[in-house]
C-alpha positions as CSV (number, residue, x, y, z in Angstrom):
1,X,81.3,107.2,131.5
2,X,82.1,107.4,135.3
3,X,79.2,105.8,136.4
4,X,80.4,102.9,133.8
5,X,83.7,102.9,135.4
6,X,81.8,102.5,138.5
7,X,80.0,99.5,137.6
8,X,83.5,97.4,136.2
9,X,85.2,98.8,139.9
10,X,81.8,96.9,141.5
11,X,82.2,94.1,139.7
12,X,83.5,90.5,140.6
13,X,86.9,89.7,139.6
14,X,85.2,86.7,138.5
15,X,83.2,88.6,136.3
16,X,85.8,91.2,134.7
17,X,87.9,87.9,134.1
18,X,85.0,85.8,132.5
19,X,85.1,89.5,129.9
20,X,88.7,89.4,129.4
21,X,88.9,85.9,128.0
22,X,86.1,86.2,126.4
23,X,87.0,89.2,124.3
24,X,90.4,88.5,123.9
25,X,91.7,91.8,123.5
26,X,94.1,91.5,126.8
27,X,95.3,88.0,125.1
28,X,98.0,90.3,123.3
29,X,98.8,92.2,126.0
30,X,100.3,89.4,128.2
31,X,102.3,88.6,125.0
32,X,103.8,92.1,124.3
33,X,104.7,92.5,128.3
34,X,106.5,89.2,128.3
35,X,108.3,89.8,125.4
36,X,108.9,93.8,126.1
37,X,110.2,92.3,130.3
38,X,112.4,89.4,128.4
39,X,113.9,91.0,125.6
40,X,113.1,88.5,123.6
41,X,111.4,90.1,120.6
42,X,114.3,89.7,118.2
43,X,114.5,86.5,116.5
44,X,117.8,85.3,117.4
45,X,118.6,83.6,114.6
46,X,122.5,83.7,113.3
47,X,123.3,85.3,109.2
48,X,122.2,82.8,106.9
49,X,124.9,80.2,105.9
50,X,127.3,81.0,102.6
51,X,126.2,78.2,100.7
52,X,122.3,78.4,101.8
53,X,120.0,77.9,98.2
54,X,116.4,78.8,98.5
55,X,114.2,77.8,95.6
56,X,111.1,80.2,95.5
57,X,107.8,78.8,94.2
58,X,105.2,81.3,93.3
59,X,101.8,79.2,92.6
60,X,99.1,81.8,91.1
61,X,95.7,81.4,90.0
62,X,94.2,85.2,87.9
63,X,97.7,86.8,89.9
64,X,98.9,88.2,87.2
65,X,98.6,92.0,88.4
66,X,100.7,90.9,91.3
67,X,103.0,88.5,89.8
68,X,106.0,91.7,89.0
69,X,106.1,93.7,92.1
70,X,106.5,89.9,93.7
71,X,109.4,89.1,91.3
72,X,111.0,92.4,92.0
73,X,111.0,92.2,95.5
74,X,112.9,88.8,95.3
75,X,115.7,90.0,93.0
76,X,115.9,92.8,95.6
77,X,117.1,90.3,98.4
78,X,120.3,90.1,99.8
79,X,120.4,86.4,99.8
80,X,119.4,85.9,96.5
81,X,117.2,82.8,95.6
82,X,118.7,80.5,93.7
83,X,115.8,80.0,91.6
84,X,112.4,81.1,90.8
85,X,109.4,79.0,89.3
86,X,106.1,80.3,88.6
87,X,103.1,78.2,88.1
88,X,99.8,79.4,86.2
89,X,97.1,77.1,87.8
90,X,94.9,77.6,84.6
91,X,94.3,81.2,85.0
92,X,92.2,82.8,82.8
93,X,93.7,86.4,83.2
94,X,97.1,87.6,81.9
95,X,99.2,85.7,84.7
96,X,100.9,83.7,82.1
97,X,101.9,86.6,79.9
98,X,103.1,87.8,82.6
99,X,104.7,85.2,84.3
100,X,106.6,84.3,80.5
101,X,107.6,88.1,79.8
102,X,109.4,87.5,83.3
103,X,111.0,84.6,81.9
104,X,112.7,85.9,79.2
105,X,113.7,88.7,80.5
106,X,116.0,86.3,83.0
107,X,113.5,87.0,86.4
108,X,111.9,83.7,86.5
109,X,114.0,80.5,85.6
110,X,110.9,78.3,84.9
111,X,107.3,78.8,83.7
112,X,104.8,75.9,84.4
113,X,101.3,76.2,83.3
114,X,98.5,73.9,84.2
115,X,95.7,73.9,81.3
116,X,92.7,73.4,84.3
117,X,93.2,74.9,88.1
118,X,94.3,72.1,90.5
119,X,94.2,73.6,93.3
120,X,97.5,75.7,95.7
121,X,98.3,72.3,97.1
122,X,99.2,70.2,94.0
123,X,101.0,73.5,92.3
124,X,103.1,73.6,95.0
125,X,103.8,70.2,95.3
126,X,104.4,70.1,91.5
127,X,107.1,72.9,91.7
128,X,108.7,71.5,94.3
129,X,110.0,68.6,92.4
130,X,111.8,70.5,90.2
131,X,113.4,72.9,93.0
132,X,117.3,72.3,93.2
133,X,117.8,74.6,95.7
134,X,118.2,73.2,99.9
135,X,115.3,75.3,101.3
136,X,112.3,75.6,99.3
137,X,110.1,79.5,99.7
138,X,106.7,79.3,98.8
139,X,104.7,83.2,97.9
140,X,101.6,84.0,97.2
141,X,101.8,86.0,93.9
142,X,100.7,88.8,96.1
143,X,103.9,89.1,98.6
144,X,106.6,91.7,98.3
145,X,109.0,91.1,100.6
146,X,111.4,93.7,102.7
147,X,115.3,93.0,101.1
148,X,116.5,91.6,103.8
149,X,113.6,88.9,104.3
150,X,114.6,85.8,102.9
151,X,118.1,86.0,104.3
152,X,116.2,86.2,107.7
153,X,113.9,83.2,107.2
154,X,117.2,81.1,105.9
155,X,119.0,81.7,109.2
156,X,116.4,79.7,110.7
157,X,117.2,76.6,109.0
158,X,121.2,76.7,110.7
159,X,119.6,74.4,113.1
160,X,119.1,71.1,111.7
161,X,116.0,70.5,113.7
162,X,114.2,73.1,112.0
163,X,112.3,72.2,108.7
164,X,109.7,75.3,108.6
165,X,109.5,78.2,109.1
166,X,107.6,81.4,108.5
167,X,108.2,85.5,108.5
168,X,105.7,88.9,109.8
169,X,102.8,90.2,107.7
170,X,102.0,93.3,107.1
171,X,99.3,95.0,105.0
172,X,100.1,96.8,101.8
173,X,96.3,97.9,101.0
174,X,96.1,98.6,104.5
175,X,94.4,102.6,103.2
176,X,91.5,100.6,101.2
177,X,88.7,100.4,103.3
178,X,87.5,99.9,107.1
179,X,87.9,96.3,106.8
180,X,91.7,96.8,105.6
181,X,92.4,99.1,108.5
182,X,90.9,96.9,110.8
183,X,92.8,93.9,109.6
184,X,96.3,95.7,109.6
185,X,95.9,96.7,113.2
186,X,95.0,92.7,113.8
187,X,98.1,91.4,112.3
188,X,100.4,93.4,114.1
189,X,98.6,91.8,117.5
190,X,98.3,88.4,116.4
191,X,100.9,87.9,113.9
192,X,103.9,89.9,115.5
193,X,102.7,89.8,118.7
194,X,100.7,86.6,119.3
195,X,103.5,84.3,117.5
196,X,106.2,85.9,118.6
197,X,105.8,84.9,122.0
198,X,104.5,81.8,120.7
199,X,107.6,81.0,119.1
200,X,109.9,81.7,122.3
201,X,108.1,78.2,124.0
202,X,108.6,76.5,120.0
203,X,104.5,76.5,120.1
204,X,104.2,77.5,116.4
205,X,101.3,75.7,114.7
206,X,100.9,77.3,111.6
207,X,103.0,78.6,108.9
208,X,101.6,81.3,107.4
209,X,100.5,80.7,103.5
210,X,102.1,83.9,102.0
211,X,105.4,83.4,103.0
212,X,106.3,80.0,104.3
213,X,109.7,78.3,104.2
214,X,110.7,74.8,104.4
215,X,113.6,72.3,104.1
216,X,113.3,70.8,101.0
217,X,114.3,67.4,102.2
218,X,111.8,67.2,105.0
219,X,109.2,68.5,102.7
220,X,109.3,65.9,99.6
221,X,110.0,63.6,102.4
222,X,106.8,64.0,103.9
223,X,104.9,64.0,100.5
224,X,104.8,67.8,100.4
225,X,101.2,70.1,101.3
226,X,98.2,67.8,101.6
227,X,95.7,68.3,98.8
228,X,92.4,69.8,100.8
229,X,91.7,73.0,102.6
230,X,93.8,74.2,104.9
231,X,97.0,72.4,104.2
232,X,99.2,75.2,106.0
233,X,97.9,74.1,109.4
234,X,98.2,70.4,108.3
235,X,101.5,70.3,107.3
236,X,102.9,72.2,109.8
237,X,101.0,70.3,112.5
238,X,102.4,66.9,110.7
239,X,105.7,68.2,111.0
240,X,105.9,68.8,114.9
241,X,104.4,65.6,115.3
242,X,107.6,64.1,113.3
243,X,109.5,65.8,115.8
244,X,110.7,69.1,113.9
245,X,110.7,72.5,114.9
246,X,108.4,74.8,113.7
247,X,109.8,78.7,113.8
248,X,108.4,82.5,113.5
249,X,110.8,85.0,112.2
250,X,109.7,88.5,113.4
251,X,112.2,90.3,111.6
252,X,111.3,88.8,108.1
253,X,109.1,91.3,107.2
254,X,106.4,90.8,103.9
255,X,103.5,92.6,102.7
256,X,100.7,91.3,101.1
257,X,96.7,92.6,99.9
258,X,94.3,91.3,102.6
259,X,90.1,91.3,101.7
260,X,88.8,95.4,101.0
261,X,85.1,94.3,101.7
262,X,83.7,93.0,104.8
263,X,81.7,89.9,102.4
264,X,85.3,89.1,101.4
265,X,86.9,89.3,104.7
266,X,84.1,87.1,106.1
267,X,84.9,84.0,103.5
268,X,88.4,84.1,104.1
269,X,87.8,83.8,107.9
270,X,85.4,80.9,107.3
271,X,87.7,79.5,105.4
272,X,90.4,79.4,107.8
273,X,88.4,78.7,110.9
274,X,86.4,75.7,109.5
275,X,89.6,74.6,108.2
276,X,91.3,75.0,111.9
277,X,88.7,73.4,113.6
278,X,88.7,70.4,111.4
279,X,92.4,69.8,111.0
280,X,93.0,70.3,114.7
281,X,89.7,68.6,116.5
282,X,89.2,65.7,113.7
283,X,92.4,65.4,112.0
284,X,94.7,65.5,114.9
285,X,92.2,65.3,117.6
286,X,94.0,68.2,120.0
287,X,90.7,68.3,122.1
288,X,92.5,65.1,123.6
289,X,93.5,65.9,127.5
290,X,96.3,63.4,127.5
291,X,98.7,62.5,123.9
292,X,101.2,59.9,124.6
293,X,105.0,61.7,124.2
294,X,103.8,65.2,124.0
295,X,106.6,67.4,124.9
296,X,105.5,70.8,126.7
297,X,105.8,72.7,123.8
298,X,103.2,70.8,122.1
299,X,101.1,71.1,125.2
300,X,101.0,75.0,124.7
301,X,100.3,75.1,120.9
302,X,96.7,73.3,121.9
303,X,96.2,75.0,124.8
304,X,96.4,78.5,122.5
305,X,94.2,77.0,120.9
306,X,91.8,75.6,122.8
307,X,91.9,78.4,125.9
308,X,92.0,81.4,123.7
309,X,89.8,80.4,120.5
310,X,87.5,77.7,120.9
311,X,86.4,78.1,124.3
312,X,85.8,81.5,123.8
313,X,84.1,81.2,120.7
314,X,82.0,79.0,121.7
315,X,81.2,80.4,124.7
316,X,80.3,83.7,123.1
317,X,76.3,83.8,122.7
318,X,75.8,82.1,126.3
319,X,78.1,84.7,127.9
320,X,76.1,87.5,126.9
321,X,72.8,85.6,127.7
322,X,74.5,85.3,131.3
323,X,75.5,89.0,131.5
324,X,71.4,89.7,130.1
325,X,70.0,87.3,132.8
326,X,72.6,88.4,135.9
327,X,72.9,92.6,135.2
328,X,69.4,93.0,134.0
329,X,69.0,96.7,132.6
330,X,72.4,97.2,133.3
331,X,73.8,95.1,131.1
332,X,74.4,97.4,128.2
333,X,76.4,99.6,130.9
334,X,78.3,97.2,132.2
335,X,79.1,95.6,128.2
336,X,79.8,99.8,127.3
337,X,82.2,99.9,130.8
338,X,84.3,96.3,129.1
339,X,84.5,98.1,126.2
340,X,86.0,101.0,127.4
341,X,88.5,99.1,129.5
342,X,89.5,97.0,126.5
343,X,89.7,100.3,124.0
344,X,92.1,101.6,126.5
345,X,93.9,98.2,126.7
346,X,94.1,98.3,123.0
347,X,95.8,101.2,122.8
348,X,98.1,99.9,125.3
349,X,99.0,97.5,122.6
350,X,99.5,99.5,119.8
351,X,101.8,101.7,121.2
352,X,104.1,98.4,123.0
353,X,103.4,97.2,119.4
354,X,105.0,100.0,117.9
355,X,108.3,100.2,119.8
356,X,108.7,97.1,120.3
357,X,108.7,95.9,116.3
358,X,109.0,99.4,115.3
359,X,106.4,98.7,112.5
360,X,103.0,101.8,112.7
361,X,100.0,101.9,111.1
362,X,99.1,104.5,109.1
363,X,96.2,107.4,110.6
364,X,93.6,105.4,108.9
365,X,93.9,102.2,110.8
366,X,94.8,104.2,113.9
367,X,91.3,105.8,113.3
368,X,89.7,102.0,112.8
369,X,91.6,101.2,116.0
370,X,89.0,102.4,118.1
371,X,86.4,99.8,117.1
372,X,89.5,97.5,117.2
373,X,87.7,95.7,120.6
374,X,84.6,95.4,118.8
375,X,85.9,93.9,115.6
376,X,87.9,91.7,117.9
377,X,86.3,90.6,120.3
378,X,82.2,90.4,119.0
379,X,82.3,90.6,114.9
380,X,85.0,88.0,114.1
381,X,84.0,85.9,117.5
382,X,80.5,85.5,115.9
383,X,81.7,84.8,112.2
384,X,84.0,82.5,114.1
385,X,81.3,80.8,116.3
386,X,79.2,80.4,113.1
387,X,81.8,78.8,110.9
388,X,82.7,76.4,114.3
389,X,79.3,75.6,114.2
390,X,78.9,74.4,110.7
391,X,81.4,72.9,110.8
392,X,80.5,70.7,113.4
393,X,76.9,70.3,112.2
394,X,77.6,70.1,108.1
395,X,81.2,69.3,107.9
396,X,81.3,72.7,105.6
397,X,85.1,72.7,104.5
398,X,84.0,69.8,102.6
399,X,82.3,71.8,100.3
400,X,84.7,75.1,100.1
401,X,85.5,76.4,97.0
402,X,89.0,77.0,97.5
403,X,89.5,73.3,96.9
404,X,88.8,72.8,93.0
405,X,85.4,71.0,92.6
406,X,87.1,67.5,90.9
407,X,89.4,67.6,93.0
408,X,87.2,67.6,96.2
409,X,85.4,65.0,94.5
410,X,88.7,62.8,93.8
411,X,89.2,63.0,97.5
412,X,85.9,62.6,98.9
413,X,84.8,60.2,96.1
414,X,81.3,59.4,97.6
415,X,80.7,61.4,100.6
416,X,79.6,64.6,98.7
């Protein structure tokens, strides 16, 4: 181990920087400093006004074991929504016994049920045009939410500019397996941390799926959620581009079941990077150096993107050929000597992480912490690079499953 710390003391600056962007794990600890020397961690946003409605639209598909602890935690709020709508997207488990049980006992104030799945896009969209209330809340039938969340998220909207906006996630299966600890530890970095700051320079890009809120104007306005994969991204990027603000709420805590397997967690993770890369790069081309009227905040958004995710990515399989061909048969020391720097930096961050949002994970993801760099910075980098590449190559997203087959073909018509 000394001899390791040897080696990284030796090294270029040029070379311990190339590591650091590469694997990402100091990324989050520029964040927590600047928010920790700034005092800006708290959200900032005023009580909720008197008259605020929030209409909550829970779209499920097979949900149905979910579906009650979800409902509960909303009748727990202090801002109460004004109304709750459920929609079965042709489940084929007990989500609409559930969802109509909930209905007459007075939880739920409308049941809809689509005979075929459509798709999260189109449910949404549906419910939304029978929402009366001025903000519309859309859950994943998964969500429970802290009693004071939705109150939070509503304070948000006291500035006109604002039409979305979006709360923290935690994990609530976080004790299931490996993967589960891992993940817990990784939203606490990227989601508390990473879009907290993010939020300070208005540089939010995404709101997240399991607990976004929007005005309800702006969003039937806008035609609501476009109907392919990853319509999150879209629709929030389509909104800053029409000149609204985009916000993170730090203090609007939720908890929701993230994948227990590592097959699982790799889908969802293709899912949403082939989905990023497409929406950003072909849909909004934000590889662009120069967009005509882009204000600075804008500016940062891509450059998150761009500096901290593709490049890297990208990057990945050459920068360890480059370490192979420059160390020689010191290369595993000097990749073992990064690692140890980053464990101890990711330590670093846990413990800012905990005081700062005064949210811990439990022993087990503590314990999972110390592969934290690796899962990181190498095993999702790699899933990442391949799902970048695919996506480049075979246009994959076309084909994902998350998008119901006729509908795909509705909207691709002939190029599937």
């Amino acid at each position: 181990m000394f001899e390791m710390l040897q080696l990284v003391a030796r090294t270029d600056p040029l070379q311990l920087f190339l590591a650091v962007l590469i694997f990402d794990i100091p990324r989050f600890t520029l964040s927590l400093i600047s928010l920790a020397l700034f005092g800006m961690r708290k959200s900032g946003v005023a009580p909720p006004a008197a008259d605020a409605t929030v209409s909550v639209i829970i779209p499920t598909f097979n949900g149905g074991s979910g579906l009650e602890p979800t409902i509960a935690s909303l009748h727990r709020q202090t801002l109460r929504p004004f109304e709750i709508i459920v929609i079965d997207d042709g489940s084929t488990d007990q989500t609409r016994a559930v969802a109509e049980r909930a209905r007459a006992l007075g939880l739920v104030d409308m049941v809809i049920c689509h005979g075929t799945r459509c798709g999260r896009s189109p449910v949404i969209n549906a419910g939304a045009r029978f929402a009366r209330g001025d903000l519309i809340l859309t859950v994943d039938a998964d969500t429970v939410f802290e009693p004071d969340a939705v109150a939070r998220l509503a304070a948000a909207f006291r500035d006109s500019r604002v039409a979305g906006a979006s709360g923290n996630i935690a994990l609530s299966n976080e004790r299931d397996s490996l993967w589960t600890g891992l993940q817990s530890v990784e939203y606490l970095m990227s989601i508390s941390a990473g879009r907290s700051i993010l939020d300070v320079a208005g540089a939010i890009a995404c709101l997240s799926g399991a607990c976004a809120m929007y005005r309800r104007d702006a969003f039937l306005g806008q035609g609501g959620l476009d109907v392919g994969p990853g319509e999150d991204l879209e629709f929030s990027l389509r909104l800053r581009r029409l000149g609204y603000l985009i916000r993170f709420v730090p203090d609007a805590w939720a908890e929701t079941d993230g994948p227990a397997s590592g097959i699982g967690l790799l889908r969802q993770r293709a899912r949403w990077d082939r989905d990023s890369l497409r929406i950003r790069l072909m849909m909004y081309g934000e590889l662009n150096f120069f967009h005509p009227l882009e204000g600075l905040a804008d500016t940062l958004q891509r450059l998150d993107f761009i500096v901290f995710d593709l490049v890297p990515t990208l990057a990945l399989p050459f920068y360890l050929a480059y370490v192979v061909l420059l160390f020689g048969p010191s290369a595993a020391a000097f990749l073992g000597a990064i690692y140890l720097l980053l464990l101890w930096i990711s330590f670093f961050n846990l413990a800012l992480a905990f005081v700062m949002f005064n949210r811990s994970v439990g022993f087990f993801a503590l314990g999972a912490s110390l592969i934290f760099p690796f899962y990181q910075g190498v095993y999702l980098k790699f899933a990442r690079f391949v799902s970048y590449s695919s996506e480049i190559i075979f246009a994959t997203s076309r084909h994902d499953d998350f998008v119901p087959p006729r509908v795909r073909r509705a909207l691709l018509k002939d190029r599937i």
